[in-house]
SEROZA-318254 format. One record per residue: residue in three letters; x, y, z of N, C-alpha, C in turn. Coordinates in steps of 0.001 Angstrom, whole numbers, padded with zeros to 6 digits, always signed. Layout:
<recs>
ALAXYZXYZXYZ...
</recs>
This chain:
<recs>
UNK-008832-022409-000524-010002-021961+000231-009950-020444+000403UNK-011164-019622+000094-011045-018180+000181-011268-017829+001528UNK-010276-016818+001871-009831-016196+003472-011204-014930+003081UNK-011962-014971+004368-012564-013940+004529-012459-013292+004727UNK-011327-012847+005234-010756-011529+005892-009747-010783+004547UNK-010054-011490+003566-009450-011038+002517-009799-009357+001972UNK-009231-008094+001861-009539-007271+001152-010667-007548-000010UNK-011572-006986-000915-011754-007057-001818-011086-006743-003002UNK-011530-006721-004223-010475-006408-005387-010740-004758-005445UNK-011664-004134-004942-011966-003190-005580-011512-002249-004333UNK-011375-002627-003086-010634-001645-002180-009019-001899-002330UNK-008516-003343-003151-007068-003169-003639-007028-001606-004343UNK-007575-001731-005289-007776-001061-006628-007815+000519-005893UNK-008645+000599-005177-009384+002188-004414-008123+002588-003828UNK-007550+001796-003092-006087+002028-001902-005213+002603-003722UNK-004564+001629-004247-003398+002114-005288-004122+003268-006321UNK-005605+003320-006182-005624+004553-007009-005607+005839-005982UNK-005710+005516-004657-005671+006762-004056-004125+007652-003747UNK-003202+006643-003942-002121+006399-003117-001158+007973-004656UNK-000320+008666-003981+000559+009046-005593+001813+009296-004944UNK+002590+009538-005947+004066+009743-005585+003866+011722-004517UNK+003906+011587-003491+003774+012885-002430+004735+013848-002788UNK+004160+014579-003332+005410+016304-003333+005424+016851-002045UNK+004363+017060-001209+004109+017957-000386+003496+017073+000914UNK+004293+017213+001797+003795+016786+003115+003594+017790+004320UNK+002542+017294+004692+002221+018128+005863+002975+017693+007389UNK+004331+018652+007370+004632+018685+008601+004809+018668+009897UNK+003220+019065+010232+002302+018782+011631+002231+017180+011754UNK+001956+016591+010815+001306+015222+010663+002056+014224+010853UNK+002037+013563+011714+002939+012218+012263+002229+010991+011929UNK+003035+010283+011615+002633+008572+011388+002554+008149+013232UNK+001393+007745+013451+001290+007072+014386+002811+006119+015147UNK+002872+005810+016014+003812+004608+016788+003287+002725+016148UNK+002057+003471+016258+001380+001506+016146+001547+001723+014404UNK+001260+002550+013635+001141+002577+012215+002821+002026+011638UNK+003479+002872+012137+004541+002846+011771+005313+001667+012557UNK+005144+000835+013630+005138-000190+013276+005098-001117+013100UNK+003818-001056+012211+003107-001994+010916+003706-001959+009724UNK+004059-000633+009368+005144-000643+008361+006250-001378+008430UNK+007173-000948+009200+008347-001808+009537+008261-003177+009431UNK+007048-003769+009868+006839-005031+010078+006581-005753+008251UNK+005681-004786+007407+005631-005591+006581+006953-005187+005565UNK+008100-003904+006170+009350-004496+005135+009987-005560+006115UNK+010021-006017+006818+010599-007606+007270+010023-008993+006303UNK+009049-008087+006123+007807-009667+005366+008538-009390+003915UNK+008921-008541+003490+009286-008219+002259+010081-009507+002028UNK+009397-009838+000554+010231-011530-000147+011650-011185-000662UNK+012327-011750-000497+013879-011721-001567+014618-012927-001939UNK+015351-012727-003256+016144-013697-004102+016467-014562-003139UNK+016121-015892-002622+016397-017201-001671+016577-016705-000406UNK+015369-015706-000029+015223-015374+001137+016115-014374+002014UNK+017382-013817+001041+018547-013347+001830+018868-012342+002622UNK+018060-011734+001458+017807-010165+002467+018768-009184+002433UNK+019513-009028+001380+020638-008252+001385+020172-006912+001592UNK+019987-006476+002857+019360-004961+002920+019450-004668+004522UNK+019396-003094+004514+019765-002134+005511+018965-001290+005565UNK+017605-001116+006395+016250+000207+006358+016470+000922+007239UNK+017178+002205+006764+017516+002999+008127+016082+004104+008171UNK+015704+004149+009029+014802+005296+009883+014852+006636+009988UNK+014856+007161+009412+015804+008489+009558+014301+009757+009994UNK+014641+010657+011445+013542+010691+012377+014106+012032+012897UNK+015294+011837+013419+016370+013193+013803+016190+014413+013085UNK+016011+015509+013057+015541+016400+012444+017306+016961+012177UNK+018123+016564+012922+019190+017126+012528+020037+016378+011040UNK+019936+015278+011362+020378+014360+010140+019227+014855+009328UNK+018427+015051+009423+017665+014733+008310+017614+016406+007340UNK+018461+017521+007951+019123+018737+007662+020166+018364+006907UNK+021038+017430+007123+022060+017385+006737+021388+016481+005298UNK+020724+015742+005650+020480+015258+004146+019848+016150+003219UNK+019227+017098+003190+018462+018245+002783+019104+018576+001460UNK+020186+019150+001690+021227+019303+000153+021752+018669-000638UNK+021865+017361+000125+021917+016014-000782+021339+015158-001169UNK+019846+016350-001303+018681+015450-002249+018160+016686-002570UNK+018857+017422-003380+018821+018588-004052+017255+019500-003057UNK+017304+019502-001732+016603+020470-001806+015217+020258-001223UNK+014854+018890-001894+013429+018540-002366+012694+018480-000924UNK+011767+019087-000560+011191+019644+000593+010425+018210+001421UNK+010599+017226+000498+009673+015605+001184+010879+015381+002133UNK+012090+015510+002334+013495+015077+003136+012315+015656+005020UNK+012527+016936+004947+012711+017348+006243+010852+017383+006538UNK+010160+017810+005514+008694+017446+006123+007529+016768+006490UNK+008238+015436+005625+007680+014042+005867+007735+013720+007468UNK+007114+012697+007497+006970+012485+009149+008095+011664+009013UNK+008241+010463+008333+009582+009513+008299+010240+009746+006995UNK+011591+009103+006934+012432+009115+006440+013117+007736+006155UNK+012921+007048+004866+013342+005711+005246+014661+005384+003844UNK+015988+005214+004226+016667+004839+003437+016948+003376+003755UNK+016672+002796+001851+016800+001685+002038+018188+001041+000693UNK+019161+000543+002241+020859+000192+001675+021091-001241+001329UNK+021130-001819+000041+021777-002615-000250+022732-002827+000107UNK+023233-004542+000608+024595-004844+001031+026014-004913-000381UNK+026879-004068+000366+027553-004171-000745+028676-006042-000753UNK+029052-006321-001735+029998-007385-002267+029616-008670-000772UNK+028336-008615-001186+027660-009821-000923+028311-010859-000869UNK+028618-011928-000288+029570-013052-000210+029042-014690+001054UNK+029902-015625+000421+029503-016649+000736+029407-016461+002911UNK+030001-015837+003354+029784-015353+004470+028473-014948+004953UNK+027916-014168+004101+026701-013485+004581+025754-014595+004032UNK+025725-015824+003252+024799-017143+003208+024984-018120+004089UNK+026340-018014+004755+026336-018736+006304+025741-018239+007011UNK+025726-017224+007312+025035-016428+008504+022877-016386+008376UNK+022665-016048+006958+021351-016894+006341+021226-018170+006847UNK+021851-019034+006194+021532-020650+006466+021550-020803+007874UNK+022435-020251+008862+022428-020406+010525+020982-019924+011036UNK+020610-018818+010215+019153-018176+011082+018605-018868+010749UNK+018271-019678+009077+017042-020188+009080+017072-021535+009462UNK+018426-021858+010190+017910-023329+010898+017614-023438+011757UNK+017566-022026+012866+017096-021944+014181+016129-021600+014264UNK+015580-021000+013281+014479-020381+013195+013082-021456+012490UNK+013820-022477+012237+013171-023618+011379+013743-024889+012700UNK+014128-025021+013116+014216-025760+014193+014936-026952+013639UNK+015900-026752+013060+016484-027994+011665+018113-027595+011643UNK+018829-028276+011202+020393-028429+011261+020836-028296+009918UNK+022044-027361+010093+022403-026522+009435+022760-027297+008125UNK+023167-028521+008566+023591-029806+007203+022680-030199+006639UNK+021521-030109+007248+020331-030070+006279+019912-029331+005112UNK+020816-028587+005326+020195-027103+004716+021604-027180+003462UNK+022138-027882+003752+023419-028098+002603+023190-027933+001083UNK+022362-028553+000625+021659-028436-000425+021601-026887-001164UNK+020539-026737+000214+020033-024946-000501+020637-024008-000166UNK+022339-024141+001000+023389-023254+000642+023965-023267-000570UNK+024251-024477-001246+025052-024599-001785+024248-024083-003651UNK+023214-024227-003183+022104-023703-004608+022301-021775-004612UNK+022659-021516-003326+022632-019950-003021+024258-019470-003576UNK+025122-020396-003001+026371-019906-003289+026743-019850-004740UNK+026052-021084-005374+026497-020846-006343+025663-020286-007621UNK+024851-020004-007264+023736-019327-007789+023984-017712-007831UNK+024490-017137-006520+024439-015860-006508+025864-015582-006192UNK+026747-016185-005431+028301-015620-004886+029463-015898-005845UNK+029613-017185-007041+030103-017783-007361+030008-017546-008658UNK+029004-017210-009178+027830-016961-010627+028162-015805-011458UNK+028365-015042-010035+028462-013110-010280+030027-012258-009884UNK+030418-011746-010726+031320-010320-009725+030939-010208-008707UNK+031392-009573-008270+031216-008590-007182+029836-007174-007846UNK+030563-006534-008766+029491-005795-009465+028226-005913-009613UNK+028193-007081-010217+027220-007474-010051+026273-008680-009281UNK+026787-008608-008224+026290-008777-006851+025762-007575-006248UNK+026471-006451-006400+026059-005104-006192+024376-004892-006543UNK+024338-005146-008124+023645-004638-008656+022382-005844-008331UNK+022491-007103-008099+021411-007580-007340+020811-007234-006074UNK+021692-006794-005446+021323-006574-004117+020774-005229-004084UNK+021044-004505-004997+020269-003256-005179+018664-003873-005891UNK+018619-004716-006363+017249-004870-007129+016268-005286-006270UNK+017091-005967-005140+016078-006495-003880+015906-005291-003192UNK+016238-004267-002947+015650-003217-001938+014911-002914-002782UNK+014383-002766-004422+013342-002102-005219+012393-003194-004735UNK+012639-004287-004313+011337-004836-004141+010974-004231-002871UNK+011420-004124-001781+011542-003762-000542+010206-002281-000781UNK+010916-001480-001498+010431-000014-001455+008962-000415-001901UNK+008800-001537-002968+007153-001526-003758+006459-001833-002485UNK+007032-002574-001741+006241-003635-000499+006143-002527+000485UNK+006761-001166+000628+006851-000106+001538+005242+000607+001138UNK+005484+001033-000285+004504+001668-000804+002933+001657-000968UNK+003357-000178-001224+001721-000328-001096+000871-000945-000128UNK+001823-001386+001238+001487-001217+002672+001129+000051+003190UNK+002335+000741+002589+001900+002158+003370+000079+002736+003059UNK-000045+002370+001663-001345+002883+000926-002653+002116+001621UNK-002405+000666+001582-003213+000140+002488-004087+000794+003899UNK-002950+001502+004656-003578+001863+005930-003329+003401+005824UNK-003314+004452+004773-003833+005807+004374-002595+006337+004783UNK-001307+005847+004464-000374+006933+004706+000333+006819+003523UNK+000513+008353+002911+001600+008819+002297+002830+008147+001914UNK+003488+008099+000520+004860+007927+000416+005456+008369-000800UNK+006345+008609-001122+007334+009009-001894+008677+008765-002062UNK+008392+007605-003399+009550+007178-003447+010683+007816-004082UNK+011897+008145-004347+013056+009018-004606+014243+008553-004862UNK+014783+008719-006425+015759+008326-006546+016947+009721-006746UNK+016476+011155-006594+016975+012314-006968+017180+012835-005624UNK+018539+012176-005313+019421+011965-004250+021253+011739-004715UNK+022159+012369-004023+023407+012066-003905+023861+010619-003154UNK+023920+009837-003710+023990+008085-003137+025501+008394-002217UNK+026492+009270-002308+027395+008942-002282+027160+009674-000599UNK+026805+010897-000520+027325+011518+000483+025770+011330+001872UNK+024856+010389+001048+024206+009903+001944+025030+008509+002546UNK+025661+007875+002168+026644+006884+002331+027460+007353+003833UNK+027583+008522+003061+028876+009708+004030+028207+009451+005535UNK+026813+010739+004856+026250+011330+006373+025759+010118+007239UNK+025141+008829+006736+024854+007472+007570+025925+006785+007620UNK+027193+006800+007487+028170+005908+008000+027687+004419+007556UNK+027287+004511+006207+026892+003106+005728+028019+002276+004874UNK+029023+003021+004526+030111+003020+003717+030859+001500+005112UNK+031064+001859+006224+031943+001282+007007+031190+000113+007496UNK+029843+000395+007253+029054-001001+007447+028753-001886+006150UNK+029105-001623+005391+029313-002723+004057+028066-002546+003308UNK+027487-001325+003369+025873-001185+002486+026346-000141+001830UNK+025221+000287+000837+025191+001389+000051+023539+002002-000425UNK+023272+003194-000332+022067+003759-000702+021481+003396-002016UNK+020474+002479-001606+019713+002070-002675+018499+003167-003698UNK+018047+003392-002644+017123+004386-003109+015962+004817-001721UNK+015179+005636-001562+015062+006191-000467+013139+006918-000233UNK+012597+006548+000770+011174+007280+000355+010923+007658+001528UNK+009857+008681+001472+009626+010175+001944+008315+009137+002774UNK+007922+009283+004136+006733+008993+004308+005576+009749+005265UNK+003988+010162+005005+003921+010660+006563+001839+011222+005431UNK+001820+012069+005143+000471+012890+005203+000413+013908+004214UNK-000421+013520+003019-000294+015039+002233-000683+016014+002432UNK-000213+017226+002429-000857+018680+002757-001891+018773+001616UNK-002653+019732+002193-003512+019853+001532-003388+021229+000010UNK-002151+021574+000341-001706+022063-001034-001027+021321-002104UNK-000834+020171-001602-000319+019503-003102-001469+019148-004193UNK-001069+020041-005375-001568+019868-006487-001734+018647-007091UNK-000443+017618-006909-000549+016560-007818-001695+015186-006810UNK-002295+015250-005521-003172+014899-005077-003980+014460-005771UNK-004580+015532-006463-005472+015375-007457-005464+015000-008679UNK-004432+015045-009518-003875+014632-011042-004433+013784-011169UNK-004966+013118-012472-005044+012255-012664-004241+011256-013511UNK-003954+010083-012852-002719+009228-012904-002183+008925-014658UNK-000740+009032-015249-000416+008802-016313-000448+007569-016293UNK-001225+006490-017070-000807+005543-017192-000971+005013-018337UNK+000209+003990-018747-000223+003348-020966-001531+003048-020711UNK-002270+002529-021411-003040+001724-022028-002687-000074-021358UNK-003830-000906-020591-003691-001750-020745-003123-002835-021960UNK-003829-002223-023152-003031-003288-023962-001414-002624-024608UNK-001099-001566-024265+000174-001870-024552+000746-002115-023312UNK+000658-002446-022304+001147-002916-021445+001789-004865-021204UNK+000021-005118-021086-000007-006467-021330+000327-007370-022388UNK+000599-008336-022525+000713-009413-023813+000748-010521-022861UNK-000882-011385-023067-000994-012802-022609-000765-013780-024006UNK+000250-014678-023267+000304-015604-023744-000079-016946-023687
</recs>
């Protein structure tokens, strides 16, 4: 049954063509309290591999931290003039521990017993804890914050704010300066959020993109 309150296709379309990767933010310009969070709210909604959530969205707001990150993202002027700052940390060496602690929330949260749920621990453990290294457990849990960041981006675009996503960053010594190292995460990748100035050039660009058909292939 079609929801009326549904967007149309063509204000989808209007929002992601308006939306670009932000060089230049205007400093004055703050993301609202209620805007921001709405954001927050829809990376909670953000989907992941059997629900798990291997992820850490730090806020980063402090003008002093957010100095210190300055040189360890070579510079790039979206760190300190964006209104927010959002690093988002994959859990590192993911383990059958952190799917107990899953399966416990979602039986309270589902109003159902935890032996119920036996089944689809045991589809998780051995699917993802049992399946993989460690390495590459790493490297899943990094693929779920890329979903995280798309679901950042095109929420954010939805309700007219700015973002910039960024992978031309030092992973290691942002690790450092957030003390994420001792909490068992690691810097996934990281975006700039808040208001474009009205000197950014690339505002206006018009977007590189292939060709639908080399893109697509229906089968």
């Amino acid at each position: 049954m079609k929801d009326h309150n549904n967007i149309t296709a063509s204000q989808l379309l209007g929002r992601l063509n308006w939306r670009y990767a932000t060089k230049q933010f205007d400093p004055n310009q703050k993301i609202s309290a209620n805007d921001w969070t709405a954001l927050e709210d829809a990376l909670l909604l953000t989907p992941s591999s059997g629900g798990l959530q291997p992820w850490k969205f730090i806020v980063v707001t402090d003008p002093l931290v957010r100095a210190k990150l300055l040189p360890a993202s070579y510079g790039q002027s979206q760190i300190t003039d964006a209104s927010h700052l959002v690093v988002l940390a994959a859990k590192k060496n993911f383990n059958e521990a952190d799917v107990d602690a899953f399966i416990d929330h979602a039986a309270r949260t589902r109003g159902t017993s935890v032996e119920s749920l036996a089944p689809f621990r045991a589809m998780l453990v051995g699917g993802i804890v049992q399946s993989m290294d460690e390495q590459a457990r790493d490297a899943w849990a990094r693929n779920q914050a890329y979903i995280a960041l798309g679901n950042l981006l095109t929420s954010a675009a939805l309700i007219g704010i700015d973002a910039c996503p960024m992978e031309g960053f030092d992973h290691a010594q942002y690790d450092q300066i957030l003390g994420l190292t001792a909490q068992g995460y690691a810097t996934a990748v990281i975006a700039a959020l808040g208001y474009r100035s009205a000197a950014d050039k690339y505002a206006a660009a018009p977007k590189v993109r292939f060709p639908r058909e080399k893109v697509f292939a229906h089968v």
